[in-house]
C-alpha positions as CSV (number, residue, x, y, z in Angstrom):
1,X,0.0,0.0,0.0
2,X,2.6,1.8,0.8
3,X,4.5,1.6,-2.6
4,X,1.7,2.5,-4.1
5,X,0.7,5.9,-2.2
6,X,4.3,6.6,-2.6
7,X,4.3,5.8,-6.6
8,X,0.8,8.0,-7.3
9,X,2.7,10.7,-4.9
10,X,5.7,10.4,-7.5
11,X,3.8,10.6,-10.9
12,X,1.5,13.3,-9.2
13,X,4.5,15.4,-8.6
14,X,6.4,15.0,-12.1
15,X,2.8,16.4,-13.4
16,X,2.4,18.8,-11.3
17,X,5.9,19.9,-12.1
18,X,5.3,19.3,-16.0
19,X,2.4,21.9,-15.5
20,X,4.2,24.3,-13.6
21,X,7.1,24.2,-16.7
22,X,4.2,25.2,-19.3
23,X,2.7,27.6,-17.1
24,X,6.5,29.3,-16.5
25,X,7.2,29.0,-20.6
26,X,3.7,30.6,-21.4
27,X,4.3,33.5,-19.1
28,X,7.6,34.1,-20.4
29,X,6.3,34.1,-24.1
30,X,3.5,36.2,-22.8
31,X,5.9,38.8,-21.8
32,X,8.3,38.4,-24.8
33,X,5.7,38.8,-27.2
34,X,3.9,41.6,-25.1
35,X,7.6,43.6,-25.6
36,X,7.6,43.7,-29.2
37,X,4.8,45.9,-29.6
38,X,6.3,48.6,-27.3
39,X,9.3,50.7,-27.6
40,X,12.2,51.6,-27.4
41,X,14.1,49.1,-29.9
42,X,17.2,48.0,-30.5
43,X,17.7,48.0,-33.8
44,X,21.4,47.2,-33.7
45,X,20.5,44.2,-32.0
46,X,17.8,43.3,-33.7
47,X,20.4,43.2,-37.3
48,X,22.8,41.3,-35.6
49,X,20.6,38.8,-34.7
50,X,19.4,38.6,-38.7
51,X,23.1,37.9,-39.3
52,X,23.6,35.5,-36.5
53,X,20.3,33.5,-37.1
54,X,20.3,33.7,-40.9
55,X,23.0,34.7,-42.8
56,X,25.6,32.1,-40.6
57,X,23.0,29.3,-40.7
58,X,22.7,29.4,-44.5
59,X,26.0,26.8,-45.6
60,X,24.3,24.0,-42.8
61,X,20.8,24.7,-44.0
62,X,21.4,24.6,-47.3
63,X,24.0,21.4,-47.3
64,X,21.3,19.6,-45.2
65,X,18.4,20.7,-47.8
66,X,21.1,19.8,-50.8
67,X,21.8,16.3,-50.0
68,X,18.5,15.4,-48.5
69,X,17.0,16.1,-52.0
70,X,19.8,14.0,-53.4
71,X,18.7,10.9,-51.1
72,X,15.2,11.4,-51.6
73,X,15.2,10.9,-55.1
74,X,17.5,8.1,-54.9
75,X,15.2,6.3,-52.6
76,X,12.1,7.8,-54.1
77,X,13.2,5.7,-57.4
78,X,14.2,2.7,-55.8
79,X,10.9,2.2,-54.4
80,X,8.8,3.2,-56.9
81,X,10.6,1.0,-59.6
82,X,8.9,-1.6,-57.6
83,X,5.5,-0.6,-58.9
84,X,7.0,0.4,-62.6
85,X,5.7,4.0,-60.9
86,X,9.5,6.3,-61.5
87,X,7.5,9.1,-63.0
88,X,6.1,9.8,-59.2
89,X,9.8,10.8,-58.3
90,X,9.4,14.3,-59.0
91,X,6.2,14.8,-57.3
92,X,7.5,13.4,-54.2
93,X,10.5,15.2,-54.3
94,X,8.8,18.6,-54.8
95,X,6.3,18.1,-52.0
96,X,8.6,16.1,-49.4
97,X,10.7,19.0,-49.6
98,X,8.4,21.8,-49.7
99,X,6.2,20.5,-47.1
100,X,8.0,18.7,-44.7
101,X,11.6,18.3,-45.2
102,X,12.8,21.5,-45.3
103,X,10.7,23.1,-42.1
104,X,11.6,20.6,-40.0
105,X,15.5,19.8,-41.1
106,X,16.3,23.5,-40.7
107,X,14.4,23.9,-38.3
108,X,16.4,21.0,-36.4
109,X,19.6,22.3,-37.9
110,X,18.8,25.9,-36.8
111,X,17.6,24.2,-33.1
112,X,20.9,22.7,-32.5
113,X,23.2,25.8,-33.8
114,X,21.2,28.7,-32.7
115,X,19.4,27.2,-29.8
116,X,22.1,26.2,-28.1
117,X,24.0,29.5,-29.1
118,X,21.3,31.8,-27.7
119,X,21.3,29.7,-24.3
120,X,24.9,29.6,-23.5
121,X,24.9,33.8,-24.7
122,X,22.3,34.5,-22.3
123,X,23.3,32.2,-19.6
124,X,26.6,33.3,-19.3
125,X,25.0,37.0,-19.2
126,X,22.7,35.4,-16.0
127,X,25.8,33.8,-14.6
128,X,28.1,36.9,-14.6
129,X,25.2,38.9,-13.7
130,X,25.2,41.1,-16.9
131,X,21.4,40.9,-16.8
132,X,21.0,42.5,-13.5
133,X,23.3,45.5,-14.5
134,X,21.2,45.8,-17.4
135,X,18.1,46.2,-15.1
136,X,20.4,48.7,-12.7
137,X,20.8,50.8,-15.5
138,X,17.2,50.7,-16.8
139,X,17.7,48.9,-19.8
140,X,14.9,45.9,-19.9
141,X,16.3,42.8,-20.5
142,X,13.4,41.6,-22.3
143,X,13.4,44.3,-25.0
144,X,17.4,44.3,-25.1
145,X,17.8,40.7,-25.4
146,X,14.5,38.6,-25.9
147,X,13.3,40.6,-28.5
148,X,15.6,40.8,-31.2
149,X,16.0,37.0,-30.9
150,X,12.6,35.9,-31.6
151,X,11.9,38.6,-34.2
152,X,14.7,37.3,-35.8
153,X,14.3,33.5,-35.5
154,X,10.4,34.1,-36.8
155,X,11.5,36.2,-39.7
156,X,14.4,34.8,-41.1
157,X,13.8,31.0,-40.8
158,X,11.3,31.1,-43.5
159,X,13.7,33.0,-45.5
160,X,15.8,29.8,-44.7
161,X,13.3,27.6,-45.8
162,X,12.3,28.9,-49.0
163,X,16.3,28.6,-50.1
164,X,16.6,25.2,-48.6
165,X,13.3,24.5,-50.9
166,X,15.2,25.6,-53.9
167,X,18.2,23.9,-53.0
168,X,16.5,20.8,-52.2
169,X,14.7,20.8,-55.4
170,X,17.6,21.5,-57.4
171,X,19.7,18.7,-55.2
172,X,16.6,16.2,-56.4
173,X,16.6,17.6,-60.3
174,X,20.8,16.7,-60.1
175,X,20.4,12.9,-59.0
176,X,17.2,12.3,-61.4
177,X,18.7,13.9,-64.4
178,X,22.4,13.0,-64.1
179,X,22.1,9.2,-62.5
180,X,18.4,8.8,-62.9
181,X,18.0,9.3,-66.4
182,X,15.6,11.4,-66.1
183,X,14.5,13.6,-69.1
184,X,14.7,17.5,-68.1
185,X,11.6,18.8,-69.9
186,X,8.9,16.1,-68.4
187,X,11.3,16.2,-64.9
188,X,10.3,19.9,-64.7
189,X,7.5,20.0,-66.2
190,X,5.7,17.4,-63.7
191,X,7.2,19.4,-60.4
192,X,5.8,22.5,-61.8
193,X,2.3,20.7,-62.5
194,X,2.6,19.0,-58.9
195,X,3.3,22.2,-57.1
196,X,0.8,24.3,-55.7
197,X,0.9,27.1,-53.6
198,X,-0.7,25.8,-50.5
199,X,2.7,23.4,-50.0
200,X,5.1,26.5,-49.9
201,X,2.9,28.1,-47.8
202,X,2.2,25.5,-45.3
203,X,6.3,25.0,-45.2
204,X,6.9,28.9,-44.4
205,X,4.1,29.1,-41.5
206,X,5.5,25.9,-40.2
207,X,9.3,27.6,-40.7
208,X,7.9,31.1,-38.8
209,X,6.8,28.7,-35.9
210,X,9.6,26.8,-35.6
211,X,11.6,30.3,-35.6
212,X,9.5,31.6,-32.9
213,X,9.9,27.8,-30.8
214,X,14.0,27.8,-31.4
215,X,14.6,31.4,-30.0
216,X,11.9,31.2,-27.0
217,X,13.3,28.0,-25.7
218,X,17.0,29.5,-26.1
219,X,16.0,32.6,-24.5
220,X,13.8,31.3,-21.6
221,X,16.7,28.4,-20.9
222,X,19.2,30.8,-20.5
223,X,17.4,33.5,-19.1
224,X,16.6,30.9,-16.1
225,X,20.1,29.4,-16.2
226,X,21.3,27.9,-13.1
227,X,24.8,29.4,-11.5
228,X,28.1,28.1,-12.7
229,X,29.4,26.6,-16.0
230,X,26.6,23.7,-15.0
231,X,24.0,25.5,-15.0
232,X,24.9,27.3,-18.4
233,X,25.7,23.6,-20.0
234,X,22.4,22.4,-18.5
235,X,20.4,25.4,-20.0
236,X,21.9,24.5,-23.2
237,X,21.1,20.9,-23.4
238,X,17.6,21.9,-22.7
239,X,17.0,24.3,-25.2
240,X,18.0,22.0,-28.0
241,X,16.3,19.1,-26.4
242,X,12.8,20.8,-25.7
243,X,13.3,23.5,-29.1
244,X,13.6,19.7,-31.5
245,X,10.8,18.5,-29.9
246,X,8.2,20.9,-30.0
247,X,9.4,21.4,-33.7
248,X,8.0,17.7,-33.8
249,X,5.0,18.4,-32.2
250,X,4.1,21.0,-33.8
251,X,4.9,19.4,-37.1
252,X,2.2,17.6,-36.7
253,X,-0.1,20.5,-35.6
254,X,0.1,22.4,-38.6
255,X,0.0,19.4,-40.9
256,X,-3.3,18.8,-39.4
257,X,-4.3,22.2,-39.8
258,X,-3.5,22.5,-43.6
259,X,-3.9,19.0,-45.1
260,X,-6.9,17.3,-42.7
């Protein structure tokens, strides 16, 4: 009996504390979001954080895009030469890319670079008590440093995105016409048929999301960094971990939203 008051008491306390964690993250957004609408801004800031979050995530998004288009035609034709079905290669590639692959993987790519980036930057601030000086000297940390990182994140992932669609694509066109054997004129003229604009537009909403995700966890995990190089490493790991999967979560979401 025992063991079992003791096992409820256990699993009623990781809730409770699973509750408390959404209820602290939604407060924080709360207040992030509630900051951008209100001045003064920090413009400098908020441009360095385009370069940081977009311009020096480009080579790893768009290697990741390249060769997953590569692969995905490869394995798109192996399994459809099963079926004497090839000419669905380009269709899949066009919308696996467009839809999905390129949201999530640069989403996941941008997750484990600038998530963990914008953690360790703000926790080491919270360690060496930067952000209190801030607030001593009547700069608020939330417009200084929370702002420009989610405007940025939601802005210029989809700018990500739609190169990694290109890239993708053209990654996909590569394999199909130069190993494939594909012809060029019916390759590109069944992607253009397949394409509509509802599959680039679900892939930039779900790219602004996962923007907005990335930089809230990596802000809110260092913002509430523990002391010492553990805490900051902690922080870290838990941005990454909880930014890749709500990316996954809320995958699903949109999909559902879109395509149900």
């Amino acid at each position: 009996m025992t063991l079992l008051l003791n096992s409820c008491q256990n699993i009623g306390a990781t809730l409770l504390g699973f509750l408390a964690s959404i209820g602290r993250v939604a407060f924080f957004a709360g207040q992030s979001v509630g900051h951008i609408f209100k001045g003064p801004f920090f413009v400098r800031n908020l441009l360095r954080q385009f370069m940081d979050i977009g311009y020096y995530s480009l080579p790893v998004v768009g290697l990741t895009a390249l060769f997953t288009g590569m692969v995905l035609a490869l394995q798109s034709y192996t399994g459809f030469s099963r079926f004497n079905a090839e000419g669905a290669v380009a269709a899949v590639v066009i919308l696996s890319i467009t839809r999905e692959l390129a949201p999530v993987l640069a989403g996941l790519m941008v997750a484990g670079r600038v998530g963990a980036s914008i953690a360790a930057e703000i926790g080491t601030m919270r360690v060496t008590e930067q952000i209190d000086a801030l607030s001593t000297l009547s700069v608020n940390p939330y417009k200084y440093l929370i702002v420009p990182r989610i405007l940025a994140g939601t802005l210029m992932l989809p700018i990500l995105v739609l190169i990694g669609d290109l890239i993708g694509v053209f990654g996909g066109y590569l394999v199909s016409i130069h190993v494939l054997d594909f012809g060029v004129g019916s390759y590109l003229s069944q992607s253009w048929d397949t394409l509509e604009t509802i599959d680039v537009v679900s892939g930039l909403t779900k790219a602004a999301v996962f923007g907005f995700l990335v930089s809230l966890m990596g802000c809110y995990h260092g913002f509430n960094s523990g002391r010492g190089a553990q805490g900051v490493g902690a922080a870290t790991t838990n941005a990454v971990v909880s930014s890749s999967i709500l990316i996954l979560v809320f995958n699903y979401v949109i999909t559902q939203v879109f395509f149900s």
